[in-house]
C-alpha positions as CSV (number, residue, x, y, z in Angstrom):
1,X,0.0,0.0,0.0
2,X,1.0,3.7,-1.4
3,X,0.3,5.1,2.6
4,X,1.9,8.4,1.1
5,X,0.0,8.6,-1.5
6,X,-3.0,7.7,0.9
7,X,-2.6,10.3,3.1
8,X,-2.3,13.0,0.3
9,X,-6.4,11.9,0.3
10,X,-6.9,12.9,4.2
11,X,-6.9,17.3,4.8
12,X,-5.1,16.8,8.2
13,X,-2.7,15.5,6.5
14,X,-2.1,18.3,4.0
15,X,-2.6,21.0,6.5
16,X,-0.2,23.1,8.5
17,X,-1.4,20.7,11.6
18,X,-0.3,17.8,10.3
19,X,2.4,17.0,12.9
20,X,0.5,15.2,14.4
21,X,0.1,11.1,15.4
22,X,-3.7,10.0,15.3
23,X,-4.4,6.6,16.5
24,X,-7.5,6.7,16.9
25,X,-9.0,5.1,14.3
26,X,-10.6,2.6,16.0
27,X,-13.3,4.8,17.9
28,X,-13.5,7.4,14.2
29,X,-11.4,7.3,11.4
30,X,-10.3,10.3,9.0
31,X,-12.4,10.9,6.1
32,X,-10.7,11.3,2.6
33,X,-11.5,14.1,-0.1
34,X,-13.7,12.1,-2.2
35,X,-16.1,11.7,0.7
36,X,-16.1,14.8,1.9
37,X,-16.4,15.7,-2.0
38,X,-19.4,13.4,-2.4
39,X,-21.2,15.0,1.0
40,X,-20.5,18.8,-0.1
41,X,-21.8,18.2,-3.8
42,X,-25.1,16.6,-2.1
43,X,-25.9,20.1,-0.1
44,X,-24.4,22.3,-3.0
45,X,-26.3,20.5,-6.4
46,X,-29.2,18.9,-5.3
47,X,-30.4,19.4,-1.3
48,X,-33.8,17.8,-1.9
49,X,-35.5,14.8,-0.6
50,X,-35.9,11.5,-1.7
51,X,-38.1,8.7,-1.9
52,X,-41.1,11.7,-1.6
53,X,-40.8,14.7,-3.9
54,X,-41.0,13.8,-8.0
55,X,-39.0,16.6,-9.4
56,X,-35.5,16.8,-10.8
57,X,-33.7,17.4,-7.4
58,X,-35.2,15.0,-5.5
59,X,-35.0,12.2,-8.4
60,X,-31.2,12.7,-8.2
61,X,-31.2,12.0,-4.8
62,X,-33.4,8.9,-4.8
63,X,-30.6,7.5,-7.6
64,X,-27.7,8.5,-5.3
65,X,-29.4,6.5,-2.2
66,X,-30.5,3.9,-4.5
67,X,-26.6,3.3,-5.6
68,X,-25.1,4.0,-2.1
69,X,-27.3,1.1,-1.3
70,X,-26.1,-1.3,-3.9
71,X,-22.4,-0.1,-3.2
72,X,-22.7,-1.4,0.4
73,X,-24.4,-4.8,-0.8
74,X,-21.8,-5.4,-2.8
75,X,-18.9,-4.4,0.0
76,X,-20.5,-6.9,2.4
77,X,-21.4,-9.9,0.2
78,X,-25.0,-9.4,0.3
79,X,-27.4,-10.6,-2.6
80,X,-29.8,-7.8,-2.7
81,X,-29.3,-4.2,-2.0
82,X,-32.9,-4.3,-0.2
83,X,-31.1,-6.7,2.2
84,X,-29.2,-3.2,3.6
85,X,-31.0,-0.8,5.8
86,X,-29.3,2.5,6.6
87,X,-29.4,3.8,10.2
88,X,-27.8,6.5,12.0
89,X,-25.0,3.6,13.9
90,X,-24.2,0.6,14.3
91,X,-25.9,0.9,18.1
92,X,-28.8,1.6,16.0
93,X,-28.3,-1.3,13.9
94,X,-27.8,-3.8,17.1
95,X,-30.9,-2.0,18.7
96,X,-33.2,-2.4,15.6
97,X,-32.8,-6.2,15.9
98,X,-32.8,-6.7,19.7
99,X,-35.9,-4.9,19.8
100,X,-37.6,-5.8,16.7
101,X,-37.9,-9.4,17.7
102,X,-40.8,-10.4,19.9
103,X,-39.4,-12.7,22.1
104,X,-41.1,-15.2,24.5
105,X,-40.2,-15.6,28.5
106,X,-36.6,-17.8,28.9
107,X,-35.7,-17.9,25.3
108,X,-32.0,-17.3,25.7
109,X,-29.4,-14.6,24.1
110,X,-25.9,-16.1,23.8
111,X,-23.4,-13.1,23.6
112,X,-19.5,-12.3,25.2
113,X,-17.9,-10.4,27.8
114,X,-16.5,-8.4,25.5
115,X,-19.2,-7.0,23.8
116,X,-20.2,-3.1,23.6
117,X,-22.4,-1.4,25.2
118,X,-24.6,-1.2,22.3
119,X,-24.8,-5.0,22.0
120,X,-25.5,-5.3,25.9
121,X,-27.6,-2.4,27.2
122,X,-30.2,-3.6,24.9
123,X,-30.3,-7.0,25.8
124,X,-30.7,-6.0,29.3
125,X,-33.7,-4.1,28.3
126,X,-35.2,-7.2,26.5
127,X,-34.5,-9.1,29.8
128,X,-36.5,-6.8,31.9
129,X,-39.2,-6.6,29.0
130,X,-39.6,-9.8,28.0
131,X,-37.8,-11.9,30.3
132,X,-35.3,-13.7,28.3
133,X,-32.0,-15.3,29.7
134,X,-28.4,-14.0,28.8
135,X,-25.5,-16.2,28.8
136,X,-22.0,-15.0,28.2
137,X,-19.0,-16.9,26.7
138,X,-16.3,-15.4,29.1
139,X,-12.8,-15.0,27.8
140,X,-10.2,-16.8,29.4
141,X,-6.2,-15.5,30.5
142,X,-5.0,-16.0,26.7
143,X,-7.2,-13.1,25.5
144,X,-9.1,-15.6,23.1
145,X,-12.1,-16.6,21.9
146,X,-13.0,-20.2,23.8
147,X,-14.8,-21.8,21.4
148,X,-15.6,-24.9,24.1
149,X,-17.5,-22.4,26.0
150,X,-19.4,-21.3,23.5
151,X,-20.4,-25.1,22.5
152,X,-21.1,-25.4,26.3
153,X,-23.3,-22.3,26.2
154,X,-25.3,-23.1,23.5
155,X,-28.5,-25.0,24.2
156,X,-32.0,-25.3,21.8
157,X,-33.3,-23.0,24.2
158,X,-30.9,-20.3,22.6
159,X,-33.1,-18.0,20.0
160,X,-30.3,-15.6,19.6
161,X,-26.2,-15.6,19.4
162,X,-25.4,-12.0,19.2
163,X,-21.7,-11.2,19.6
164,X,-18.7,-8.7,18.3
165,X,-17.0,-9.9,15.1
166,X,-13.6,-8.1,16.4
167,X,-14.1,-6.6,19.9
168,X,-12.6,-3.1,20.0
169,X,-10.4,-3.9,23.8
170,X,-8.1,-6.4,22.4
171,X,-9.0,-6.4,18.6
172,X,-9.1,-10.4,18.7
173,X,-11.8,-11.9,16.8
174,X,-14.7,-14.7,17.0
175,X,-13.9,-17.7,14.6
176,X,-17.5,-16.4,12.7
177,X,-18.2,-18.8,10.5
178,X,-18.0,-21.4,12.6
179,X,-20.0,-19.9,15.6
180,X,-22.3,-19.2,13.1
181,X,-22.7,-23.2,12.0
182,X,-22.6,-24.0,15.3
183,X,-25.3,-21.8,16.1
184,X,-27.8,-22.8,13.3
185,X,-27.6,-26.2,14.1
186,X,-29.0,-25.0,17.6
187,X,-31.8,-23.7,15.3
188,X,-30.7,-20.2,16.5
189,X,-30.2,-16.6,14.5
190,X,-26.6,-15.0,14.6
191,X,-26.3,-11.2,14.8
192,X,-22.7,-9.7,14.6
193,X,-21.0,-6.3,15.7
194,X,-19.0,-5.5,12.7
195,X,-18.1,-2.2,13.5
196,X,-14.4,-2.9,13.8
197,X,-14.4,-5.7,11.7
198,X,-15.9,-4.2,8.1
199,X,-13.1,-1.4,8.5
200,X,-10.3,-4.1,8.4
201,X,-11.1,-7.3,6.3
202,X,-13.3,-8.9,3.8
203,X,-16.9,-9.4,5.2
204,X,-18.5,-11.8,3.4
205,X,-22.1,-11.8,4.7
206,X,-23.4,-15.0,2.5
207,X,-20.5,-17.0,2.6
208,X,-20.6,-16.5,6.3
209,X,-24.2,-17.1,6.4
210,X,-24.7,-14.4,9.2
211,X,-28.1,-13.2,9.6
212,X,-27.8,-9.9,10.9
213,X,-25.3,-7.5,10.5
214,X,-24.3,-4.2,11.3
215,X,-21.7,-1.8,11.1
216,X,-21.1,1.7,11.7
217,X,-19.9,4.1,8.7
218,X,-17.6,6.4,10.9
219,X,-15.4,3.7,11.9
220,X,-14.6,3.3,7.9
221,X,-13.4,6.3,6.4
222,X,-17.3,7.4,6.0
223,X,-19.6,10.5,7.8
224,X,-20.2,10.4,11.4
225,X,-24.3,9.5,12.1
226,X,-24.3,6.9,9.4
227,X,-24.2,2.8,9.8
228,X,-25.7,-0.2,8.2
229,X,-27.6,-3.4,9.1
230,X,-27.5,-6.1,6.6
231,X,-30.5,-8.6,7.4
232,X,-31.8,-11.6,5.5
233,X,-34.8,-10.7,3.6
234,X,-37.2,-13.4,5.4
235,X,-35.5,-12.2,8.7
236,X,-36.3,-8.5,7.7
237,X,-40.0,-9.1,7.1
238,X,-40.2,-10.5,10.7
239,X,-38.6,-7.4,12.6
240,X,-40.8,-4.5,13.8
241,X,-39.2,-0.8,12.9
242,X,-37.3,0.5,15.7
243,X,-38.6,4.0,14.6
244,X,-42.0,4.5,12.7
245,X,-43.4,7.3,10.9
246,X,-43.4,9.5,6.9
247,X,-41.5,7.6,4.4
248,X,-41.5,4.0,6.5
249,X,-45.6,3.2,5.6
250,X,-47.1,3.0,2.1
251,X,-50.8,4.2,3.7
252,X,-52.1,4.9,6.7
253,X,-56.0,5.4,8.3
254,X,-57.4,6.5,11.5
255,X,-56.6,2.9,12.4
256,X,-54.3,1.2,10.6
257,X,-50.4,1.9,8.9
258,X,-49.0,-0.6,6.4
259,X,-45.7,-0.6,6.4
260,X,-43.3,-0.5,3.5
261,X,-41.4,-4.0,2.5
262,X,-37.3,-3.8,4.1
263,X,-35.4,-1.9,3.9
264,X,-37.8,1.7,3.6
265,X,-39.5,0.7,6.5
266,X,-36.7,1.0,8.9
267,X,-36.2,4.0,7.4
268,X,-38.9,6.0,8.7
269,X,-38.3,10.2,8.8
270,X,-36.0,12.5,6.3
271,X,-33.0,10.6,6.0
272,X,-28.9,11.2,6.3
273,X,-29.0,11.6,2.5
274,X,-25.2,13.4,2.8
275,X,-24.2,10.6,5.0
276,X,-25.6,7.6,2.9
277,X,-24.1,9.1,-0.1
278,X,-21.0,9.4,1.9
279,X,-21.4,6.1,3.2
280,X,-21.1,4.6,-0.6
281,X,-18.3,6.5,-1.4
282,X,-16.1,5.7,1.5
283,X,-16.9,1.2,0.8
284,X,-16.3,2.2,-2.7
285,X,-12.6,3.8,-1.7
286,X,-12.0,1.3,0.8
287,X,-12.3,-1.6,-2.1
288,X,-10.1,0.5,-4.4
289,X,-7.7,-0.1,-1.8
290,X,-8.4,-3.7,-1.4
291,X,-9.5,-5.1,2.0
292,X,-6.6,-7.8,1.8
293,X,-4.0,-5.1,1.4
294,X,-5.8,-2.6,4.3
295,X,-5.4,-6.5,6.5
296,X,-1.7,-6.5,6.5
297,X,-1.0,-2.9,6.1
298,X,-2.7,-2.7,9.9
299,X,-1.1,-6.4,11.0
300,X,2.7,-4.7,9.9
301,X,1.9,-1.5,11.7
302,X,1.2,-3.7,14.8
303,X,3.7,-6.0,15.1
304,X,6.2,-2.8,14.6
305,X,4.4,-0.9,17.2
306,X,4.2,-4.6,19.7
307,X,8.0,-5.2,19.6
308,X,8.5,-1.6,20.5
309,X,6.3,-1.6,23.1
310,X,7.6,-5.1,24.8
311,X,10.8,-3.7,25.0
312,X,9.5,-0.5,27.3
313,X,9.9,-1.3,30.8
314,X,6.8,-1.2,33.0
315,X,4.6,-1.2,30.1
316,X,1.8,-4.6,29.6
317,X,0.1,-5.3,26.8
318,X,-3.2,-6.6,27.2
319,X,-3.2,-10.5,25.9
320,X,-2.8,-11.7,23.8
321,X,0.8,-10.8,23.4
322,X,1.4,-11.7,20.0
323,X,0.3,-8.8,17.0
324,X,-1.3,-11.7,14.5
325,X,-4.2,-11.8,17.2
326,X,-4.9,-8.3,17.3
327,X,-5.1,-7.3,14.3
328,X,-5.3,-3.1,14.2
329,X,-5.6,-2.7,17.9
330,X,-3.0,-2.4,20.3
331,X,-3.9,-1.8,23.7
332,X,-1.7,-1.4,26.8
333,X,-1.2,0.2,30.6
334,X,1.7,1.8,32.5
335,X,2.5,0.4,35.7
336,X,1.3,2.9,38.5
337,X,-1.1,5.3,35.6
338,X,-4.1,5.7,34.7
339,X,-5.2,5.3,31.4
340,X,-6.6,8.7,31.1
341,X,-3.3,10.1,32.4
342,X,-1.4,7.7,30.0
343,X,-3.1,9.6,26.6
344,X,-3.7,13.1,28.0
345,X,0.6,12.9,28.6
346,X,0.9,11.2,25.7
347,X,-1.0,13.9,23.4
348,X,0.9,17.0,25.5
349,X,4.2,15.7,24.7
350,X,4.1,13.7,22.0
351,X,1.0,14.9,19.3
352,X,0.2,11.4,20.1
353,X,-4.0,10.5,19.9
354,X,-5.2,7.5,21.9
355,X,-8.0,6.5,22.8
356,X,-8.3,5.3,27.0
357,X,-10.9,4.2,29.7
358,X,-13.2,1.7,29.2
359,X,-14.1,1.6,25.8
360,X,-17.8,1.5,26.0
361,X,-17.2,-2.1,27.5
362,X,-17.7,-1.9,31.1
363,X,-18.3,-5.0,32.3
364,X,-15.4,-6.5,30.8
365,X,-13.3,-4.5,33.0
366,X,-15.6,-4.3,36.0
367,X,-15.4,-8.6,36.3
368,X,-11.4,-8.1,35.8
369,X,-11.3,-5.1,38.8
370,X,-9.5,-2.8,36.0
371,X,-10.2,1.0,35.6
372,X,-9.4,0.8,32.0
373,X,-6.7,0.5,29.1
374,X,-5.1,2.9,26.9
375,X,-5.5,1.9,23.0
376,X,-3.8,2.6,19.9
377,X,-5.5,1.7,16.7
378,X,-4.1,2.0,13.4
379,X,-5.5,2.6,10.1
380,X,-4.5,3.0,5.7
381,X,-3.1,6.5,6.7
382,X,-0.6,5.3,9.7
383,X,2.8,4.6,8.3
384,X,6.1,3.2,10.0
385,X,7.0,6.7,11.3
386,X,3.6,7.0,13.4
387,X,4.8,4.1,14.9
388,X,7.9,5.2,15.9
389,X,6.8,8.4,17.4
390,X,4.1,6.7,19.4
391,X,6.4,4.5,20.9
392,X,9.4,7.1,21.7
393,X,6.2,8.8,23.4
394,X,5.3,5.8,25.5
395,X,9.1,5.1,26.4
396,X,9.7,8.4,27.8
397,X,6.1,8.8,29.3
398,X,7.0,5.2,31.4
399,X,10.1,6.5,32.2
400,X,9.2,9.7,33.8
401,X,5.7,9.0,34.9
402,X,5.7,5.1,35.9
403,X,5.6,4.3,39.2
């Protein structure tokens, strides 16, 4: 990968404030020109609505919606573009599905300690609703996936396995395809996080045979307030619209709304037309790239930036040790910090951006008695040189500030 020639695409990296080290990609990425291009010609040459007015303006929007939505099919796999429904994140996505299931009394959601917020809060709602069961597939010392727990947890009393693809603490993974087997055999649906999967690797959603989902469009070069959820069609037809309303129901009466097939009727109210538009544009870069290439452009970076970072004294990784597992994420404490402390020192002397606390995934730290971690995530526009300066950073941060 060109990352030069990648980062000529990026404004921060063209402006006078360029000195700068973001590793933060794994909470928001950078958008590129052609995205913010693609947004900026949407408010400038046709600011209409779709999908409701018939003249010129508005046609041209419905057409750019219709091929942002065919763009994303493509980029995950999917068979139809009516098999993608745009939402404003992926917690919308993940919320969509938990609450657009009717569920009945001890039916059982299967997910893991290391899932976000936005794939736990809401099964916690749906427990005190409707009185399902949770069960959690806990990760053991190595930092893993246990797959053996996962066959343990699984039962025909499961109805849903709902789980991160790549959890954003660690950035280790799920073995997918084969939860997902294992899973259907149980006679139960799958639902994945992909928010900091999609960013990083091929997504396959029918070779994987997944049945929902979702990702979020920030986390991939695209606008802020945009993600995805791919569904199954026959899964679709089942779900009830998280939010209802003008543009989701082909007719209603005093008494009655029909709703519009998937996806327009999760798509209720004016819509992110900017961001969707966006949202086609940035899958459409990110393929021009080459998801293979983006794969071990972020592995490289990691392995530069572990073997840096195992050689600083009174700095831990978080397990598992070794880069391969981790993927883009590289997360890490210094002995007597906090984590806050860690990235607020590290951006005053260093220009270094990192993310720190919790990560949105509370209870994985609450069960382990750990305030936190600091976490550096790398991305297409990170070269060697990043790496280097992030880890000078953390050496001399440990050195003055470890305790």
């Amino acid at each position: 990968m060109d990352v030069d020639k990648v980062r000529n695409d990026f404004p921060l990296y063209t402006s006078a404030s360029k000195d700068f080290i973001y590793l933060d990609s794994a909470c928001q990425t950078l958008r590129p020109i052609p995205v913010i291009e693609a947004m900026s010609r949407y408010y400038l040459e046709y600011p209409a609505c779709g999908g409701r007015s018939v003249h010129r303006l508005a046609t041209q929007v419905s057409i750019e919606v219709d091929e942002a939505r065919e763009k994303v099919a493509s980029f995950l796999g999917a068979e139809r573009p009516e098999e993608i429904a745009f939402t404003k994140s992926c917690t919308e996505a993940l919320n969509l599905v938990a609450k657009g299931l009717r569920y009945r009394r001890d039916e059982v959601v299967v997910t893991t300690d290391f899932e976000h917020n936005s794939n736990h809060v809401p099964w916690l709602q749906m427990q005190k609703s409707y009185g399902i069961k949770r069960r959690f597939v806990l990760t053991p010392p190595s930092g893993l996936f246990d797959i053996e727990a996962f066959k343990n947890a699984m039962s025909r009393e499961v109805r849903m396995v709902s789980m991160v693809h790549i959890n954003n603490i660690n950035g280790t993974g799920i073995p997918a395809k084969e939860v997902i087997e294992i899973a259907h055999d149980y006679g139960s649906l799958v639902m994945l996080d992909g928010a900091q999967a999609a960013p990083h690797q091929k997504v396959d959603v029918d070779h994987l045979d997944v049945d929902f989902y979702a990702f979020s469009a920030h986390k991939m070069l695209g606008p802020s307030g945009m993600g995805a959820l791919f569904g199954k069609m026959e899964l679709l037809k089942t779900l009830e619209p998280l939010i209802s309303g003008g543009g989701g129901v082909s007719l209603t009466t005093h008494d009655r709304a029909d709703f519009l097939p998937p996806p327009e009727r999760f798509e209720a109210g004016l819509q992110n037309y900017a961001g969707i538009i966006g949202t086609g544009v940035a899958v459409d870069y990110l393929g021009r790239l080459g998801m293979q290439e983006i794969m071990e452009h972020d592995l490289d970076l990691n392995k530069r930036a572990t073997s840096r970072l195992q050689a600083i004294p009174n700095v831990s990784i978080l397990e598992p040790s070794e880069a391969k597992h981790r993927g883009s994420i590289l997360s890490f404490n210094i002995k007597g910090m906090s984590s806050h402390d860690a990235a607020m020192i590290l951006d005053e002397i260093g220009k270094v951006m990192i993310r720190s606390g919790m990560h949105c995934v509370h209870p994985y730290f609450v069960a382990r008695h750990l305030d936190g971690c600091a976490r550096a995530s790398f991305y297409i526009y990170n070269n060697e040189n990043d790496i280097d300066r992030f880890a000078d950073a953390v050496s001399e941060v440990a050195s003055k500030f470890s305790m």
